[in-house]
Every structure is written in structure tokens, then in C-alpha cells.
N, C-alpha and C positions, 0 to 999 in steps of 0.2 A: 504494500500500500504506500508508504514511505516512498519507494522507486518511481508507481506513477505520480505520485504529488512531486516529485522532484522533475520527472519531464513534462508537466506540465507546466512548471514552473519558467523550466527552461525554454519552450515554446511561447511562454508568456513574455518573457525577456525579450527571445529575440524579434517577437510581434513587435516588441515600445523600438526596439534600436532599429527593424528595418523602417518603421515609419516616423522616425526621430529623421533618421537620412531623408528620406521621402519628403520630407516637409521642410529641410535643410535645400533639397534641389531645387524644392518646388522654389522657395524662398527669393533662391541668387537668380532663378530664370527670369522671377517676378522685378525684382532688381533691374537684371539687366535691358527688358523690355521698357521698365519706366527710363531708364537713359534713354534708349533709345527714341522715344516719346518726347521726352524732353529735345536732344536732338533735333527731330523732326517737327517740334513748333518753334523752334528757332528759327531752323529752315524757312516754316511758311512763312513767319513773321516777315523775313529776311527777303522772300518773293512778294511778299503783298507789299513791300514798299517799297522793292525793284517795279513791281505791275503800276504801282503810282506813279512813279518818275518817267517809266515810259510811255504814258500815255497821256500826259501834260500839253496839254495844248502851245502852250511857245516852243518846247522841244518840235512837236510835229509839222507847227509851223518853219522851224528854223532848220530842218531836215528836205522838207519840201524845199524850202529856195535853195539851200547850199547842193541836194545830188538833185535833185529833180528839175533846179531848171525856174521852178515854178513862182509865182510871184501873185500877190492879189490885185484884183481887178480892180480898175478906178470905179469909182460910188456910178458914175454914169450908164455904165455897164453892166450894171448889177439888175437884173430883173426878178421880183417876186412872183412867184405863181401859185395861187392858192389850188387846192385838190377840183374845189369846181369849178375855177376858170380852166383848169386842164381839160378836165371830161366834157364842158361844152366844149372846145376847140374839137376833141377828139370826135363827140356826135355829130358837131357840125361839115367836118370833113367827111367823115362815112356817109350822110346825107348826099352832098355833092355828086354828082352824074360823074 
């Protein structure tokens, strides 16, 4: 009796120290995914205000004149066109013979 109360014993043990480990693994993996997390909001931070700066309207102006060439039109130049002076021009040409 004495014998099995000793290997159960011992079963009991090594039950606490395999899942003492297990929980020690669990632990560092958990660890090292929060770096990694951390990491990777740095990152985004890091692109959401690369994504800012490149899409700054005097940048993209100043990109267009210097490789493109390009330049803004004089005020006289400029026409607005609202959505339905469009679509009448549009129906009144389709009308036409």
C-alpha cells in the first residue's frame, strides 16, 4: 500500500513540474509576442505619419511642378462645372441629329 501511495505520489510531482514548465513556455512565448506587438505599433505609428507627410498637399503640389512639368492654371482658365450643368450639356448633345 505504502508502494502505491509513493507512485502516486510520484506521478503527482511530476504532473506540478511538467506543467510548472508548460506554463514557464507558455509565459516567454507570451512575452515575446507582446515585443513583438509593441514592435509593430511603432511601426504603424511610424507609417501613419510617413502616410501624413506624403500626402500633404504642398508636397504634391511641389512634386507636380519640379518632375511633372506641371504648373496651375491662371484664375481665367479655370472653369467650374456643377454635376447638372454636365448632364444637361450631355442630354442636350445626345438630343442633336
Amino acid at each position: 500500500m505504502n508502494i502505491f501511495i509513493i507512485l502516486v505520489l510520484i506521478v503527482c510531482a511530476l504532473g506540478v513540474v511538467t506543467s510548472q514548465h508548460t506554463v514557464r513556455k507558455l509565459f516567454m512565448a507570451l512575452e515575446k509576442e507582446k515585443g513583438i506587438e509593441q514592435k509593430l505599433e511603432v511601426e504603424w505609428g511610424r507609417l501613419q505619419l510617413e502616410q501624413s507627410t506624403l500626402i500633404m498637399h504642398g508636397r504634391i503640389e511641389r512634386i507636380a511642378m519640379e518632375h511633372l512639368n506641371m504648373m496651375v492654371p491662371a484664375a481665367s482658365s479655370i472653369q467650374i462645372v456643377s454635376i447638372n450643368t454636365a448632364e444637361n450639356e450631355m442630354n442636350a448633345e445626345s438630343v442633336k441629329p
